[in-house]
TIKEPA-489287 format. One line per 3 residues: number of its first residue (from 1); for each residue x, y, z of C-alpha. Coordinates in steps of 0.5 Angstrom, whole numbers, always signed. Example, Ala and Ser with C-alpha at 12.3 -4.5 7.8 and 13.67 -1.06 7.14 Angstrom:
# residues 2
1> +25/-9/+16 ~ +27/-2/+14
# end
This chain:
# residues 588
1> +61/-36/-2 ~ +55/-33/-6 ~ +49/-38/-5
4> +43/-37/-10 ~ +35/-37/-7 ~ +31/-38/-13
7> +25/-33/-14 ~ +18/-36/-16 ~ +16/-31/-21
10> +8/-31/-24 ~ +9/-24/-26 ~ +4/-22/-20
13> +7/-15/-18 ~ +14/-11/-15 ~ +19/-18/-14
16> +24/-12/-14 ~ +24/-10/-7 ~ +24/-17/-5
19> +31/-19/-10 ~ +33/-12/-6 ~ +33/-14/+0
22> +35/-22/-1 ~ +42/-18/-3 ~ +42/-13/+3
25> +42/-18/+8 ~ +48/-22/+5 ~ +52/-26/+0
28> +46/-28/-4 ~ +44/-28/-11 ~ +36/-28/-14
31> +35/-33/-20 ~ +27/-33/-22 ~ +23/-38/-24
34> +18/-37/-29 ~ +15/-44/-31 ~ +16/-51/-30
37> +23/-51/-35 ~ +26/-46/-31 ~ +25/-51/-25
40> +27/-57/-28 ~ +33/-54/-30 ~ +35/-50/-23
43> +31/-57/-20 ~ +37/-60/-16 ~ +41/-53/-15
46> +35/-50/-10 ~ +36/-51/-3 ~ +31/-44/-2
49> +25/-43/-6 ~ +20/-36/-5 ~ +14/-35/-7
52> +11/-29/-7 ~ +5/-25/-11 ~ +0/-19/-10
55> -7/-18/-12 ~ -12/-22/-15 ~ -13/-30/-12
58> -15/-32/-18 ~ -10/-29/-23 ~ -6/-32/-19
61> -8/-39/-19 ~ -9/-40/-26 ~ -2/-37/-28
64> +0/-43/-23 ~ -3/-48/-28 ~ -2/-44/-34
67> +5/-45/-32 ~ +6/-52/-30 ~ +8/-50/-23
70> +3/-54/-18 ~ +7/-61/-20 ~ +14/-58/-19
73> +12/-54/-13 ~ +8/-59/-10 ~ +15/-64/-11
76> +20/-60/-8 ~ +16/-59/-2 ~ +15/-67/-2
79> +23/-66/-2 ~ +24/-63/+5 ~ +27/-57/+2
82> +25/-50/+5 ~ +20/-46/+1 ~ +17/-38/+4
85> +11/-35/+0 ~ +9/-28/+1 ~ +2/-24/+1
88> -2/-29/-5 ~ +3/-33/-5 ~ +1/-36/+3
91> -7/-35/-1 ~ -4/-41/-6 ~ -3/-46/-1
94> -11/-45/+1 ~ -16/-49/-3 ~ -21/-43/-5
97> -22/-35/-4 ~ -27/-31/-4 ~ -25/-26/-8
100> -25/-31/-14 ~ -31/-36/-14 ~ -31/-37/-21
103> -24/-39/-22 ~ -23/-45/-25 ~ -17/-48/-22
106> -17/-49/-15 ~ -11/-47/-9 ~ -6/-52/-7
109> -10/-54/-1 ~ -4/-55/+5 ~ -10/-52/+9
112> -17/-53/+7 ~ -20/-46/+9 ~ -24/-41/+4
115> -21/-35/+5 ~ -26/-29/+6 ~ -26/-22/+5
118> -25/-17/+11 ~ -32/-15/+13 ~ -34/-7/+13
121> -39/-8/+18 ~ -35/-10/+24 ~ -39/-9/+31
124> -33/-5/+34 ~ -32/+1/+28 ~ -40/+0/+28
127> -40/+3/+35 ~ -37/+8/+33 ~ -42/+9/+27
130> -37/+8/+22 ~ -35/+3/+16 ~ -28/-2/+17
133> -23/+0/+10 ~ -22/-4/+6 ~ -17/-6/+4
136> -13/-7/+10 ~ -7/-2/+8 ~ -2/-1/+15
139> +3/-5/+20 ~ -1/-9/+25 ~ +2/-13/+31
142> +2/-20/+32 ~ -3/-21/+37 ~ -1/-29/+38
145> +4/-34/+36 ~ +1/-41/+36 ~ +6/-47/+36
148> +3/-52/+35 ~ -4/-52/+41 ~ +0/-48/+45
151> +2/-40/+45 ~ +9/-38/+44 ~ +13/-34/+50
154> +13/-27/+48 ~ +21/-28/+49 ~ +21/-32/+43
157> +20/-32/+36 ~ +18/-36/+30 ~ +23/-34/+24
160> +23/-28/+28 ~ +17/-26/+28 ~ +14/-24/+35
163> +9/-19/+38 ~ +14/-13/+39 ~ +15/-11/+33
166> +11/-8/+27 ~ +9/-12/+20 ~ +6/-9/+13
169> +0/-12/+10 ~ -5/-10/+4 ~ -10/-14/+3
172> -17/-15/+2 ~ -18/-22/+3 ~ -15/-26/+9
175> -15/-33/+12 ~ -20/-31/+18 ~ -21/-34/+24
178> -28/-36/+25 ~ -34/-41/+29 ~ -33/-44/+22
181> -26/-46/+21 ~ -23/-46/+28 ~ -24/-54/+28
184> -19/-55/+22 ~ -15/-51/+26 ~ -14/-54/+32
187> -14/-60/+27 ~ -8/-57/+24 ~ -5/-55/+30
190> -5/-62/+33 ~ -1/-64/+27 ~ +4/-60/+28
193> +3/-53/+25 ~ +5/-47/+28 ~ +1/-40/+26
196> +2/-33/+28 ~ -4/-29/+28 ~ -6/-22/+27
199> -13/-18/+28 ~ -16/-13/+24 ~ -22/-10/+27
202> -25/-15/+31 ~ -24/-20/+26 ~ -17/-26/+27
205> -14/-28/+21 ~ -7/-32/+20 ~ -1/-27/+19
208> +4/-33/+18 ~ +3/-41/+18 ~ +9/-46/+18
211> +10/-54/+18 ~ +16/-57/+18 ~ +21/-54/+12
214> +14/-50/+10 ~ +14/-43/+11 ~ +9/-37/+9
217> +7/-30/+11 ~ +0/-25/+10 ~ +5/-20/+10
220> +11/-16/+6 ~ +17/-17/+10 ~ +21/-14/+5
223> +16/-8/+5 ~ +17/-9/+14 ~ +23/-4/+14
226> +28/-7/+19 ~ +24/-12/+22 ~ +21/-16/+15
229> +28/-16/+13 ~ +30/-20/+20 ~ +24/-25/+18
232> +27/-27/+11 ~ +34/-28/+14 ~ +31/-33/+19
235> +29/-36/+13 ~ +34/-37/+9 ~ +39/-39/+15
238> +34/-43/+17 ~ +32/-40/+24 ~ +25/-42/+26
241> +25/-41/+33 ~ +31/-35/+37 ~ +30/-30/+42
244> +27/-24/+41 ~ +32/-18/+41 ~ +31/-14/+48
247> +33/-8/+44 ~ +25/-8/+41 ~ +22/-9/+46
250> +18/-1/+46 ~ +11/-2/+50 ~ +9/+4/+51
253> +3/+5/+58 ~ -2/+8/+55 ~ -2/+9/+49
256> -8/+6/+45 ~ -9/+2/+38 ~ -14/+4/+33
259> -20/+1/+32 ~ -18/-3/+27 ~ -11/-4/+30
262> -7/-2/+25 ~ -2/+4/+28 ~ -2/+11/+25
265> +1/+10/+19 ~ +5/+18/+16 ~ +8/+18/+9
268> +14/+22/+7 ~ +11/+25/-1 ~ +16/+28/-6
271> +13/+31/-11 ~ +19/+30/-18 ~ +19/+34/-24
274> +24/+36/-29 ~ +26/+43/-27 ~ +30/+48/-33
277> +36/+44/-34 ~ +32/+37/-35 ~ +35/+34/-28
280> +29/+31/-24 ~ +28/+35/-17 ~ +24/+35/-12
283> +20/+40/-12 ~ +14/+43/-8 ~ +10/+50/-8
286> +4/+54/-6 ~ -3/+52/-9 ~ +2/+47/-15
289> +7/+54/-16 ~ +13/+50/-16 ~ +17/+57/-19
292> +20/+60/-14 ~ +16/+66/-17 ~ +10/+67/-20
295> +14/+69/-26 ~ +14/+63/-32 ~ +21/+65/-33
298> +23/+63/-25 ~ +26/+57/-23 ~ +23/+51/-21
301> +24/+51/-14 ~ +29/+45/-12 ~ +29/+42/-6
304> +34/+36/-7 ~ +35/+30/-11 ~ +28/+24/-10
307> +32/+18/-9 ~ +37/+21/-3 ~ +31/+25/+0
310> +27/+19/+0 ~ +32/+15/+3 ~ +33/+20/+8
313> +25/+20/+9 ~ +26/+12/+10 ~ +32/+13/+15
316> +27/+18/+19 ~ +23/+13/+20 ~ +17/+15/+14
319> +12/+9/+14 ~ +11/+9/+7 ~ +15/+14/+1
322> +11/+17/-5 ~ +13/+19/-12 ~ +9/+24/-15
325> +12/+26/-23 ~ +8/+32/-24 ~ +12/+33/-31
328> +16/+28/-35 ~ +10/+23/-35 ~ +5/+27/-39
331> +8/+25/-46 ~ +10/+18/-45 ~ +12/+14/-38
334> +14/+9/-43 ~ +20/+13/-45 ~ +20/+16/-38
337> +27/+12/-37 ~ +30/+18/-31 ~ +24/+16/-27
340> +24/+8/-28 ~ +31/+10/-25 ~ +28/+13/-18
343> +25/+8/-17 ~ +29/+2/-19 ~ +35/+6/-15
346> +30/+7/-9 ~ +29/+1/-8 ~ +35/-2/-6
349> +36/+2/+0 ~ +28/+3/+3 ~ +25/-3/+5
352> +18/+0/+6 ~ +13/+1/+1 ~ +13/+6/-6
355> +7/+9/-9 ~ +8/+13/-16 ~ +4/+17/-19
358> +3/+21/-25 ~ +0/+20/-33 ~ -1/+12/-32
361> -6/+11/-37 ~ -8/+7/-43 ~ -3/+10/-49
364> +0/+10/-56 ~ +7/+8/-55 ~ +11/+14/-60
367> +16/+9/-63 ~ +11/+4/-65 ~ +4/+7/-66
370> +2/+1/-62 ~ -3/+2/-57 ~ +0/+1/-49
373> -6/-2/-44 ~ -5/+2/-37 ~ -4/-5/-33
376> +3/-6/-38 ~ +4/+2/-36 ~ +3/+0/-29
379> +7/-7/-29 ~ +14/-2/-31 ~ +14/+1/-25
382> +12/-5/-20 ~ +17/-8/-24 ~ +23/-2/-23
385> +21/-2/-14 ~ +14/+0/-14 ~ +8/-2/-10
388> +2/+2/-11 ~ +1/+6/-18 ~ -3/+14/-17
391> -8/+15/-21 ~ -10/+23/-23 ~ -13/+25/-29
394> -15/+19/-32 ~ -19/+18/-26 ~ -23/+24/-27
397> -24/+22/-36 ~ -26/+14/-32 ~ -31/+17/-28
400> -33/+22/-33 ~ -35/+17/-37 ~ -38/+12/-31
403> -43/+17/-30 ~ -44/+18/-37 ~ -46/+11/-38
406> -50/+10/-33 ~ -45/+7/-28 ~ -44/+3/-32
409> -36/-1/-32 ~ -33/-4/-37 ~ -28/-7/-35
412> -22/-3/-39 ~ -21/+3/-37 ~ -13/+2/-32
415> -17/+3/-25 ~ -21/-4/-28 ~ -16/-7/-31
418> -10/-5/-25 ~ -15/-7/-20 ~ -16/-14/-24
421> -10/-17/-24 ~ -5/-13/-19 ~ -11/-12/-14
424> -15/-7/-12 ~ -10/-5/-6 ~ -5/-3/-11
427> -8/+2/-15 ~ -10/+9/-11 ~ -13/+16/-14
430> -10/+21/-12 ~ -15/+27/-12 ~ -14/+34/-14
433> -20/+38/-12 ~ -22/+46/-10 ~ -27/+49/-5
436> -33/+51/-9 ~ -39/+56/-6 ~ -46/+55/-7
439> -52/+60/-4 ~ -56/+53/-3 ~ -55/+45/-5
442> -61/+46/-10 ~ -55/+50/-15 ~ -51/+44/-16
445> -53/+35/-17 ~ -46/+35/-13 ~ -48/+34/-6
448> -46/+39/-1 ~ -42/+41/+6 ~ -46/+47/+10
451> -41/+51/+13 ~ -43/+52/+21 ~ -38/+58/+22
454> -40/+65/+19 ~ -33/+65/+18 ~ -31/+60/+14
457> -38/+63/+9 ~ -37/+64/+1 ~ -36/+72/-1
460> -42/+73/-2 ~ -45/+70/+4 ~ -45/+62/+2
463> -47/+58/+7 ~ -46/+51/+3 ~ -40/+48/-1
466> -37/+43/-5 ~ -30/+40/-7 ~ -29/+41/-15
469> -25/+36/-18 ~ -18/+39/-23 ~ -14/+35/-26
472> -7/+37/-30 ~ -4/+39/-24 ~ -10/+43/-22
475> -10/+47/-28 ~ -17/+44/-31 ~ -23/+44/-28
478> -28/+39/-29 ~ -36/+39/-27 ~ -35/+33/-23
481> -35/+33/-14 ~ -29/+30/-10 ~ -35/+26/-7
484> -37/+23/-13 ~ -31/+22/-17 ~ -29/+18/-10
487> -35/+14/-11 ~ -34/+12/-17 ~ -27/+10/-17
490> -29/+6/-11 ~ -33/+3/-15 ~ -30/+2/-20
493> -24/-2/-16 ~ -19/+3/-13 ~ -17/+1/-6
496> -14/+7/-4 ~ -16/+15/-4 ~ -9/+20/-4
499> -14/+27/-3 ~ -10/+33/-3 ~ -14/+40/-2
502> -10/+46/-7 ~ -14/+51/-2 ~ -9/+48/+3
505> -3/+46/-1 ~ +3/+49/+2 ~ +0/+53/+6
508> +2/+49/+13 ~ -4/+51/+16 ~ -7/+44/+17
511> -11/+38/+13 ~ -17/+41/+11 ~ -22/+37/+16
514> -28/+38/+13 ~ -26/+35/+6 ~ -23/+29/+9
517> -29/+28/+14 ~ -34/+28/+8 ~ -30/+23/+4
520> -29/+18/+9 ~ -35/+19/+12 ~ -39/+16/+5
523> -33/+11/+2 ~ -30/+4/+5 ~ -23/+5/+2
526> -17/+7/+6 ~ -16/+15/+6 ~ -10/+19/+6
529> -10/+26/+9 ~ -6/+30/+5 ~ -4/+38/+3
532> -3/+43/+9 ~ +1/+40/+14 ~ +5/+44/+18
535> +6/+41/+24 ~ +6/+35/+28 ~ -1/+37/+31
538> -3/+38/+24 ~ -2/+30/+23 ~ -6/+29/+30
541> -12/+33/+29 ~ -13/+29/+22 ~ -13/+22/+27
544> -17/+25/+31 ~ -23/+26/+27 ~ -28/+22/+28
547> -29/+19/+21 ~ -22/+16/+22 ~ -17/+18/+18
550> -13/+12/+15 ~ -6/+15/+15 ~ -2/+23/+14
553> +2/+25/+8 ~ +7/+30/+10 ~ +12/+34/+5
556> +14/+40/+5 ~ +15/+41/+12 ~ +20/+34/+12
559> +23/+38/+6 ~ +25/+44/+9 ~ +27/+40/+16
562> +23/+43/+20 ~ +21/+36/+23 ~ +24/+30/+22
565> +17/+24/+20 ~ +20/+21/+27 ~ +19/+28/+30
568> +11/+27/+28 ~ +11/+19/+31 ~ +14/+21/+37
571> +9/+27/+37 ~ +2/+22/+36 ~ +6/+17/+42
574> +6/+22/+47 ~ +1/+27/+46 ~ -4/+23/+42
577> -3/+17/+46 ~ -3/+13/+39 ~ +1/+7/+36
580> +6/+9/+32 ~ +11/+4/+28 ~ +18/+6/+32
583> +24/+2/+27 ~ +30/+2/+32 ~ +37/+2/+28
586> +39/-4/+30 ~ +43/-10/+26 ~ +40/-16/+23
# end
């Protein structure tokens, strides 16, 4: 029999993937409840109720009030019913945040702690002479599980949540465990609740709390692959506590973890575009020529269908998938129905997170000549599966703008207003830029990388460079640095920077480190590496700058079949000696 779990849903980001995985585990339906009507009339039905959100604490606590949930909510747990939240939907029930210090409405307050923002400065990236990412993007291990004062025996688990297995967190704000808070607790601890803890950096914080019929999670398990997915059956069939599954158990002897403890994170990319006939194709060519020649007249080089090569990326063991529409967005993402379809048919089948890309801005809407905000642009896609929305040339027109103004925000433009209400870790900057040379750093206001080895000088003996932003695919240059657009965005609210290279593109001759180690060396947002990987070591020299790469993004190397993305992990585990994600096939 087909049993019902009912879905809060504050329209707070992708609820898709979640109902998605709720089906994939058994005979379940997905009911969503958006107000205190829906409640009260699903009221005496609901034996399992989630709680899930992403981004912005205080966006989220006012839609809370605003739709009459506290009472009911707070009701139903007084029942004695089974309730799971997820991501901001574990912050709820905190008294305050933060990240919102003005809000007007405060948490539900199961646990009277204020939750932080992670700490850019930490002793162990300082060491180093480097800033933590902020946002916390990655799988990070459980450190510790705690049920009640006592320490859970690594054979065991809660709701299957252990200190084997690999977890999915994106968040900027996290109930830290600090000399402040410690005493509420052990006070807590003491009246029976249990938590799993987590660290990022040198900083513990609460990955998962649990009291009686009361269950949360910091992380995604809906976007924790095979083991995210075991978290939310236990759940639902009520398991609190099991054996951990043998089969898991990958401790691997010598391998170190990063210095935040997050493992190397690799992302499968596809870039989808219509080819001559209308069909999307995933496609890929040398320095954005996707022909199959340099002639107009060729045929858009077709490289297999997105959703099954997406899905095959997943099976391979890809930590994350991106969809990159270099074409069918520039008109109209509104109308772009065949990409809402990737999306919503891709998230059926893959459980870890999905970021889309391409022409995602403030728009006219052809049919109605009314004008479309970016942030409802961006809510389509959460909605059809996606997790993270790419933004391209409309950053390169925001930051433009910005330095125009004086750096000045105003709160509209779609990295803002994204940023505002599905918070900063959903909206990444995909940058497009090309080596410029230049005779001496007095020749531009854009700031300068001098070249060390004469082989790599300009043609006409330049000693110094900088990155020259494009946009439109590449096809427009713009008097802006790769340095100072990044800057600018960050400032502006992006949580992550996708940074492409056209000098590298298709090349496979490797990341263009010199890039790579200019950006992340002046921002504190999570970087990925991407353009030119051609093979495993490729992915391991981009980890081992010592500016520390946050994640790798290969494409037409896993397109070709040249390697498969576990091939890379593997590679990274046994030479690198780094922490990779190894998702085991095994049933839930």
């Amino acid at each position: 029999m087909v049993k019902s779990v009912y879905v809060i849903d504050v329209e707070s980001g992708n609820l898709q993937s979640l109902a998605n995985a709720i089906k994939r585990i058994g005979e379940y339906d997905v009911k969503f409840i958006r107000n205190a009507d829906d409640f009260e009339q699903y009221d005496n039905d609901i034996e399992k109720l989630i709680f899930p959100g992403v981004g912005n604490y205080g966006h989220f606590v006012r839609e809370m009030h605003a739709r009459n949930l506290i009472k009911p909510i707070n009701k139903y747990i007084d029942s004695g019913r089974s309730l799971m939240g997820i991501c901001v939907g574990l912050q709820a029930f905190f008294d305050s945040s933060e990240e919102s210090p003005g809000v007007d409405f405060r948490g539900l307050g199961f646990l009277k702690l204020r939750l932080a923002k992670f700490n850019i400065h930490d002793p162990i990236f300082e060491e180093k002479k480097l800033k933590k990412s902020v946002p916390h993007i990655g799988w990070n291990s459980i450190t510790d599980i705690k049920i009640g004062c006592n320490s859970l025996e690594r054979s065991k688990s809660l709701y299957h949540i252990n200190t084997f297995n690999k977890y999915y967190f994106v968040h900027s704000y996290a109930a830290i465990i600090n000399d402040e808070n410690k005493h509420i607790l052990e006070k807590a601890s003491k009246e029976g609740w249990n938590f799993a803890i987590a660290r990022y950096g040198s900083e513990k914080f609460l990955a998962a709390i649990n009291y009686k019929n009361f269950f949360a999670t910091q992380f995604h398990p809906e976007k924790s692959g095979l083991a995210g997915l075991r978290v939310i059956k236990s759940f639902l069939e009520s398991i609190q506590f099991a054996d951990v599954d043998k089969s898991i158990i990958q401790e691997v002897v010598g391998v170190e973890q990063s210095l935040g403890g997050t493992t190397r994170r690799i992302i499968a990319c596809l870039d989808v575009r219509s080819n001559d006939e209308g069909d999307l194709v995933v496609t890929k060519g040398d320095q954005y020529n996707v022909r199959e020649t340099a002639s107009s007249e060729s045929k858009v080089r077709n490289l297999g269908k997105p959703v099954e090569l997406a899905t095959r990326y997943y099976n391979q063991g890809a930590d994350e998938v991106t969809f990159l529409n270099i074409t069918s967005f520039r008109n109209s993402p509104l109308k772009d129905l065949p990409m809402l379809q990737v999306l919503s048919k891709a998230a059926e089948t893959i459980f870890v997170p999905l970021t889309v890309g391409g022409g995602i801005k403030d728009m006219t809407d052809p049919e109605t000549g009314k004008l479309v905000p970016a942030v409802k642009v961006a809510d389509l896609y959460f909605r059809s599966g996606a997790d993270k929305v790419s933004i391209g040339s409309d950053a390169v027109t925001i930051a433009e703008e910005y330095y125009a103004n004086g750096k000045q925000k105003t709160g509209k433009t779609s990295i803002e207003s994204i940023s505002a209400t599905f918070g900063a870790q959903a909206v990444v900057i995909s940058v497009d830029p090309k080596r410029k040379y230049a005779a001496s750093p007095m020749e531009t206001k854009m700031q300068t990388i001098k070249i060390v080895d004469p082989a790599k000088f300009g043609p006409n003996g330049e000693q110094y460079c900088y990155y020259q932003v494009t946009s439109q695919g590449g096809r427009k240059v713009h008097e802006l640095g790769a340095l100072e657009l990044c800057t600018a965005c960050e400032e502006l609210g992006a949580g992550e920077i996708l940074l492409n290279s056209i000098d590298h593109d298709g090349s496979n001759k490797g990341y263009n480190l010199e890039l790579l180690t200019q950006i992340k060396s002046n921002v504190s947002i999570p970087v990925i590496a991407s353009s030119g990987a051609g093979n495993p070591q490729h992915f391991q020299d981009a980890f081992e700058l010592e500016c520390g790469i946050d994640a790798a993004l290969g494409a037409g190397m896993f397109h070709r079949g040249e390697y498969e993305v576990n091939d890379v992990k593997k590679y990274l585990q046994t030479n690198g000696k780094m922490d990779v994600r190894l998702d085991e096939e095994v049933e839930l």
